[in-house]
Backbone bond lengths (Angstrom), bond angles and torsions (degrees), N, CA, C in turn:
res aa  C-N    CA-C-N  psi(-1)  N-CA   C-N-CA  omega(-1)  CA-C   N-CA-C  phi
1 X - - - 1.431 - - 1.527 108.02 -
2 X 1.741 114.80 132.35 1.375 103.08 -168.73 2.007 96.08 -104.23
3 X 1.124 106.61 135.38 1.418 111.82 152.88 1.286 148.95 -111.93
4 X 0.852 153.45 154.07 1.643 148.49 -152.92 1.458 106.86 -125.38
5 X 1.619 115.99 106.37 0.964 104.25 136.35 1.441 160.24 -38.97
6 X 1.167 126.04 173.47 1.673 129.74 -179.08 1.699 80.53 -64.16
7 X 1.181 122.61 -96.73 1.224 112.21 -176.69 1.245 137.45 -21.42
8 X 0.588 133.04 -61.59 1.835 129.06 156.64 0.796 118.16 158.74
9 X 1.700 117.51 -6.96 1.618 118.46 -156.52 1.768 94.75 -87.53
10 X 1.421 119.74 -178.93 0.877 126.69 -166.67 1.798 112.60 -105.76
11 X 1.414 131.36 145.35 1.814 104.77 174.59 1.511 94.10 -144.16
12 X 1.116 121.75 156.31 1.637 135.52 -177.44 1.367 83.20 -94.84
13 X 1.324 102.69 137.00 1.556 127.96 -178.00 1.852 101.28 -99.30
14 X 1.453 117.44 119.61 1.323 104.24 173.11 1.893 136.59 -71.56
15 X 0.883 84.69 7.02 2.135 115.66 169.73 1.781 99.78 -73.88
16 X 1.370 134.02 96.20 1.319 129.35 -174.93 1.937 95.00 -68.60
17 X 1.344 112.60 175.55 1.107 117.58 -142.30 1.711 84.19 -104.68
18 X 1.369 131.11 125.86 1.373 159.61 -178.46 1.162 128.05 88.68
19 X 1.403 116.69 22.69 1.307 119.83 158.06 1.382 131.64 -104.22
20 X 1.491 117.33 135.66 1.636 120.74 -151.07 1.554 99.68 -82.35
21 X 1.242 106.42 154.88 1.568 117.29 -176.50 1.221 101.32 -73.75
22 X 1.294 94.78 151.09 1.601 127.60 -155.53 1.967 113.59 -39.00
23 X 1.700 98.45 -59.96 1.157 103.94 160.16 1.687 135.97 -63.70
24 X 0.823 117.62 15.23 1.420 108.53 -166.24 1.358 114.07 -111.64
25 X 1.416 122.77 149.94 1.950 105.68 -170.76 1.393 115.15 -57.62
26 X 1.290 115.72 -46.22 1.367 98.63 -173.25 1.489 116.72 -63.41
27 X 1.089 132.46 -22.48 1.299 121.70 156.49 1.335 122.75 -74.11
28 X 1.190 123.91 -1.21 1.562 106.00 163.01 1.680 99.83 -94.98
29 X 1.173 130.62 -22.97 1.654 138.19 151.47 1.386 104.23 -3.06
30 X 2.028 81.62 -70.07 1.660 98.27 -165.22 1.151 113.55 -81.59
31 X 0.658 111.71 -12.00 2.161 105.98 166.45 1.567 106.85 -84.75
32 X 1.131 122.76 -54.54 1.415 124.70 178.45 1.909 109.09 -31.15
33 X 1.665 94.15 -54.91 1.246 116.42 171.76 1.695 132.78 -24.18
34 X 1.559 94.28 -73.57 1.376 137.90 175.38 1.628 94.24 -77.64
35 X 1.254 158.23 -57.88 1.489 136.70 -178.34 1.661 105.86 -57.57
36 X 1.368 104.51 -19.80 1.832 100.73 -165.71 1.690 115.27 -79.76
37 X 1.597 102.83 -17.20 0.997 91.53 153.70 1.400 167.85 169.48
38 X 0.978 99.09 129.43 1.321 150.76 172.23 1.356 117.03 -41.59
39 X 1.378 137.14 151.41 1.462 156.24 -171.31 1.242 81.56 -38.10
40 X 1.513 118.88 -102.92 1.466 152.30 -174.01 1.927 101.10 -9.66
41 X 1.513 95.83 -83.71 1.534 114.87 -175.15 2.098 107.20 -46.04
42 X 1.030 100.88 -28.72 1.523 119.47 -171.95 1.923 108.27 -65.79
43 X 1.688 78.64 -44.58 2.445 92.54 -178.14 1.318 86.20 -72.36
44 X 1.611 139.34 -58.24 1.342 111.50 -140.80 1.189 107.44 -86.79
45 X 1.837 129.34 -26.20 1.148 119.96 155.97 2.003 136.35 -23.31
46 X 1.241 75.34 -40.38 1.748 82.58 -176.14 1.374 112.13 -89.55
47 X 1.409 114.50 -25.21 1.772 120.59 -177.22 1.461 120.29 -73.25
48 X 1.540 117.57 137.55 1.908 84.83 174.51 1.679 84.93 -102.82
49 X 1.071 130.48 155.74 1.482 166.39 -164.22 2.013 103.35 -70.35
50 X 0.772 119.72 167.57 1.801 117.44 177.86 1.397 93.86 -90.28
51 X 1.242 141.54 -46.51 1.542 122.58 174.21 1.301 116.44 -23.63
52 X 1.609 87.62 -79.37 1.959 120.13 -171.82 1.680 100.89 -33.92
53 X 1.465 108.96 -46.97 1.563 107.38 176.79 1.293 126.35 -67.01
54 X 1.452 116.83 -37.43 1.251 116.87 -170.17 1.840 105.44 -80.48
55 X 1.534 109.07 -17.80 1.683 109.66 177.39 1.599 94.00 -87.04
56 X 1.007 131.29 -3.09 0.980 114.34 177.99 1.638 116.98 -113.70
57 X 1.234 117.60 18.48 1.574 132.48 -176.43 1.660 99.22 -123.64
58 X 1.315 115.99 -33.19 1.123 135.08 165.87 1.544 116.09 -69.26
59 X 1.211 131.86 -42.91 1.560 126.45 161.51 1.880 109.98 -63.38
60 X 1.481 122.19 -51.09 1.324 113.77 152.71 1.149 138.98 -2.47
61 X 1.855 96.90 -79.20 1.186 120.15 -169.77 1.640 103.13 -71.35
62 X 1.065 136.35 8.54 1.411 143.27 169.83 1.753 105.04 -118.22
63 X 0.739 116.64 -36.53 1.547 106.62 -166.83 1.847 103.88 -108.23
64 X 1.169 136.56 9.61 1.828 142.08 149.65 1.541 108.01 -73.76
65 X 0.867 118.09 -65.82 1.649 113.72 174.37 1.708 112.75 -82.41
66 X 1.038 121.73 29.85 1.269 116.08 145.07 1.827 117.49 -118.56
67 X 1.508 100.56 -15.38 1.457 98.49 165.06 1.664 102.22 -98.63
68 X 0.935 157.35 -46.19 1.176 142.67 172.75 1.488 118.87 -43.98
69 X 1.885 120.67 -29.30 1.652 108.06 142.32 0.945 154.30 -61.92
70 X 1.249 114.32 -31.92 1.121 143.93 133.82 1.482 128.43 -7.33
71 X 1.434 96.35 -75.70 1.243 118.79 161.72 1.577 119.87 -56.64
72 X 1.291 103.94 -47.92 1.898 116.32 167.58 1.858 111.07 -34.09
73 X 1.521 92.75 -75.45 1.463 102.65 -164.26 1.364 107.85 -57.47
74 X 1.675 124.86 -40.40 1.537 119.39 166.35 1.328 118.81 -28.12
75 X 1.514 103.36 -78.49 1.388 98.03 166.53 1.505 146.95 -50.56
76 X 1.403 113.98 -26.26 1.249 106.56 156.65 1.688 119.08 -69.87
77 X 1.219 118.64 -17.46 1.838 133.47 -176.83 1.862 93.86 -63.52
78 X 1.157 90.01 -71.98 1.848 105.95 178.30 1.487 101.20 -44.65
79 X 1.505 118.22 -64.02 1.363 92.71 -171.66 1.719 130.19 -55.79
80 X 1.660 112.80 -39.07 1.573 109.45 162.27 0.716 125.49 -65.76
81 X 1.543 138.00 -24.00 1.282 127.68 170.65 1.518 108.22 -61.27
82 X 1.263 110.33 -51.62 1.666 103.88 173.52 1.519 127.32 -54.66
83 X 1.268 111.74 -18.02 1.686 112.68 -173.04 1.553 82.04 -93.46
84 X 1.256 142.58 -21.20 1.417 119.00 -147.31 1.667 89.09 -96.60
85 X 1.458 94.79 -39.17 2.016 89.08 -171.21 1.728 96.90 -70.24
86 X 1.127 133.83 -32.72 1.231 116.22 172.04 1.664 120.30 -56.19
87 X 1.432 114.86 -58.19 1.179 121.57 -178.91 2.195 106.40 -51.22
88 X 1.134 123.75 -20.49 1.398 122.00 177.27 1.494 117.52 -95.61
89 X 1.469 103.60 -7.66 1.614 106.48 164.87 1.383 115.84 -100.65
90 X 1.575 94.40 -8.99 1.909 94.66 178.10 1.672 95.03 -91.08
91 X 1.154 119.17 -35.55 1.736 122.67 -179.45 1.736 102.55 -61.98
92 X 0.881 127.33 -31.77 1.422 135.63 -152.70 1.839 106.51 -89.77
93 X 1.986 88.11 -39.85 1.423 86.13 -168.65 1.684 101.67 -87.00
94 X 1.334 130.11 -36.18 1.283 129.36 170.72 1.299 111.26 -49.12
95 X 1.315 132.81 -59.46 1.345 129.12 -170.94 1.626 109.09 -58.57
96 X 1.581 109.03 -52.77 1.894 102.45 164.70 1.622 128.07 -53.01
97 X 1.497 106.54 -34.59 1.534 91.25 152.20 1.459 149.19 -70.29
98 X 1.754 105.72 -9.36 1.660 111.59 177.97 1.899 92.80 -91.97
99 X 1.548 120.50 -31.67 1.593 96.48 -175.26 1.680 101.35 -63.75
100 X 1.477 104.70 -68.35 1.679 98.90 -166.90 1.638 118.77 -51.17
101 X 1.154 126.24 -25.25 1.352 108.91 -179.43 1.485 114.76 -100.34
102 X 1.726 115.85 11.01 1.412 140.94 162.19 1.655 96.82 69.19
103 X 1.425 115.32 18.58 1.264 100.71 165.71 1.703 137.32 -79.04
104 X 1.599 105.74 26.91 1.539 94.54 -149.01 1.539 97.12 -95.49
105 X 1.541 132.14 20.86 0.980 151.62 -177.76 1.606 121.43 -78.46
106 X 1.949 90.59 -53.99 1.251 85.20 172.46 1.048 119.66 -105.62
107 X 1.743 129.92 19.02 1.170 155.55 159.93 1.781 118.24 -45.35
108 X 1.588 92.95 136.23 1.683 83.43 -169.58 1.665 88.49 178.60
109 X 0.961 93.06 173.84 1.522 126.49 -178.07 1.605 114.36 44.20
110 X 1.690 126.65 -79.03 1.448 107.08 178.29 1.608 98.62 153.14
111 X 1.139 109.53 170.92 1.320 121.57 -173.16 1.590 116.03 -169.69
112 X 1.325 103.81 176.59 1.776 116.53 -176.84 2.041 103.57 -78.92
113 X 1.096 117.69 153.86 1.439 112.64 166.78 1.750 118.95 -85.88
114 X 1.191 102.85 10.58 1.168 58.43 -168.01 2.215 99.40 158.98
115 X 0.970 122.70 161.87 2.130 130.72 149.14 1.264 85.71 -85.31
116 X 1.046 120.05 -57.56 1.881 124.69 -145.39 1.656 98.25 -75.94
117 X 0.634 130.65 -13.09 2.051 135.63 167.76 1.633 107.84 -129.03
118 X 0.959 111.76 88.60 1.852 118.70 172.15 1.489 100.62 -77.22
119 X 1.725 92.89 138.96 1.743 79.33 173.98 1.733 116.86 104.14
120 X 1.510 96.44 -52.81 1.487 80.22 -170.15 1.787 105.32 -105.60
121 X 1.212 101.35 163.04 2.022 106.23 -162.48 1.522 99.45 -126.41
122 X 0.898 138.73 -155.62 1.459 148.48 -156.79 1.762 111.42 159.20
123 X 1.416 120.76 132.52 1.570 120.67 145.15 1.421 109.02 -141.18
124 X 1.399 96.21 171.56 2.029 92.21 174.63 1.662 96.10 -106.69
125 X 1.705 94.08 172.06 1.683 107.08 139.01 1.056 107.21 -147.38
126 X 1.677 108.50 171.86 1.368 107.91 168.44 1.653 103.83 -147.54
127 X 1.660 108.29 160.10 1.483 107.08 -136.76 1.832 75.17 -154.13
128 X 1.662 91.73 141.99 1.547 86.04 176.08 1.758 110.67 -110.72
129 X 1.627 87.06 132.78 1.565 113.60 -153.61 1.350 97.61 -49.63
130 X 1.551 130.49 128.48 1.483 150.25 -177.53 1.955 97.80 -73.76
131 X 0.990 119.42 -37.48 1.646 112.32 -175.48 1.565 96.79 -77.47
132 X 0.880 140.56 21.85 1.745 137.75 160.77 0.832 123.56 -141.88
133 X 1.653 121.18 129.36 1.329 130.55 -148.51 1.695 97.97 -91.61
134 X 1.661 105.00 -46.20 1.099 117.79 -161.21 2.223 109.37 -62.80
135 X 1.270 93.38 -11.65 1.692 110.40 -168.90 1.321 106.16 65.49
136 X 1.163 133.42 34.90 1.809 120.48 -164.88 1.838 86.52 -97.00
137 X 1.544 129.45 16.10 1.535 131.18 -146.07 1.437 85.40 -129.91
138 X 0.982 131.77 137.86 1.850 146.27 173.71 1.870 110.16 -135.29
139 X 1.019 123.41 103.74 1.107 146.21 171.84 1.035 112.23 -60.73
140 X 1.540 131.68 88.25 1.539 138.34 -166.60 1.719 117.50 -98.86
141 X 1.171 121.21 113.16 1.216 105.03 -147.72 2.061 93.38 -133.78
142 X 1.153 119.64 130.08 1.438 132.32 -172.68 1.332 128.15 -112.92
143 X 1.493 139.47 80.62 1.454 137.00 -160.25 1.321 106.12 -79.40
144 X 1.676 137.76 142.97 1.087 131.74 151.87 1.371 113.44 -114.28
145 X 1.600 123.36 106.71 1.736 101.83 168.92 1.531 131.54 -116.05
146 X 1.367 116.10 158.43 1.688 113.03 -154.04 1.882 93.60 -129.55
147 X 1.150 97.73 170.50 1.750 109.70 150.99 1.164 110.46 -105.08
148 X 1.604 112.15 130.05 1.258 126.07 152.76 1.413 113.54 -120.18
149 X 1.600 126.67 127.69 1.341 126.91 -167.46 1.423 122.98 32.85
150 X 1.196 123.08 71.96 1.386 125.52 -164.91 1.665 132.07 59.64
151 X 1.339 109.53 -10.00 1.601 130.97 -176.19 1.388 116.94 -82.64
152 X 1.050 115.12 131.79 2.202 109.79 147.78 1.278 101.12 -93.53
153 X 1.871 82.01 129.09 1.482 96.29 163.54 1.505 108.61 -117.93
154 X 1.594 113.79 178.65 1.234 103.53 -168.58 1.700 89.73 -137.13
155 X 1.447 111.33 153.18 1.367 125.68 170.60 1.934 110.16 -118.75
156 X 1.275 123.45 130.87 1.245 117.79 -153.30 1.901 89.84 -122.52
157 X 0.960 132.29 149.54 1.196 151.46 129.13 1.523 143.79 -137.01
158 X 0.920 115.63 138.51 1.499 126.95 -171.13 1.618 126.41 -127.83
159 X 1.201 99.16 151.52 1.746 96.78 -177.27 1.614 92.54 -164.51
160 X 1.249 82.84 162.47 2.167 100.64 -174.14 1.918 87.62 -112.95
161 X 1.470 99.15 154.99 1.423 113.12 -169.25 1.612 82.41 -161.53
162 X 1.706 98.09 128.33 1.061 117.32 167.40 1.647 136.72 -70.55
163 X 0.941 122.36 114.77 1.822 128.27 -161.80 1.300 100.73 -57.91
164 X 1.008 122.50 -55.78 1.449 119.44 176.45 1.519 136.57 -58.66
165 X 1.731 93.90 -43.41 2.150 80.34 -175.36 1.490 87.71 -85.87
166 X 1.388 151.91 -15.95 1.538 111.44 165.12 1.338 136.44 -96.48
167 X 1.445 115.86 17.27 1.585 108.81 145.06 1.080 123.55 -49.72
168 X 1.534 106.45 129.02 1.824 107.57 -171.87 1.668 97.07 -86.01
């Protein structure tokens, strides 16, 4: 750092250029700084301590088995959801084959789905619809049931079909 005398001439100041005068905090900062370190101060910097480890094997040991349940119940979620949307496209597609091919008349009792779906079964009933007096109303009704985690479950659909326009 150059300074100027009263005289004018010019003198190199022996203070190199960004370090704060002697008194001032940030220069005791920087000394604080620069004494810290040191051999000693240098190892423990880098070490974490047996506490720090054991709180930190100890947060672990609490937070692995609560994400690995986590993780559990998902997968069991995913898996019923998957048996259930299957079981409503197998309900969906049986019941559309007894309206269009007008067989749901002589339709009855029930059966397996299927090699390609293990597990899940199906039967109908039919029940004459209570909101019509006249009975011309047939209450068509389609069960699908599966295992999920040791369980039967059941998938239900229903529809009314008129007695009259499908007599052939």
């Amino acid at each position: 750092m150059i300074c100027k005398q009263a005289t004018g001439s010019a003198r190199v100041s022996r203070v190199p250029f960004g370090i704060p005068p002697k008194g001032s905090l940030l220069f005791r900062a920087a000394a604080h700084f620069h004494k810290s370190r040191g051999k000693s101060s240098r190892r423990a910097a880098r070490a974490f301590t047996f506490v720090e480890i054991l709180a930190a094997m100890a947060f672990l040991g609490i937070l692995i088995p609560a994400v690995v349940t986590a993780f559990t119940q998902a997968n069991r979620a995913a898996v019923a959801a998957e048996r259930t949307s299957i079981a409503v496209r197998l309900c969906e597609n049986h019941l559309n084959e007894l309206l269009i091919g007008n067989t749901w008349q002589s339709a009855g009792g029930g059966g397996d789905c299927g090699a390609d779906y293990p597990g899940y079964h199906w039967d109908t009933s039919q029940t004459s619809w209570l909101g019509d007096s006249t009975n011309a109303m047939t209450e068509l009704t389609v069960h699908v049931y599966f295992p999920v985690q040791g369980q039967e479950r059941e998938v239900k659909l229903t529809t009314l079909v008129n007695n009259t326009l499908t007599q052939p």
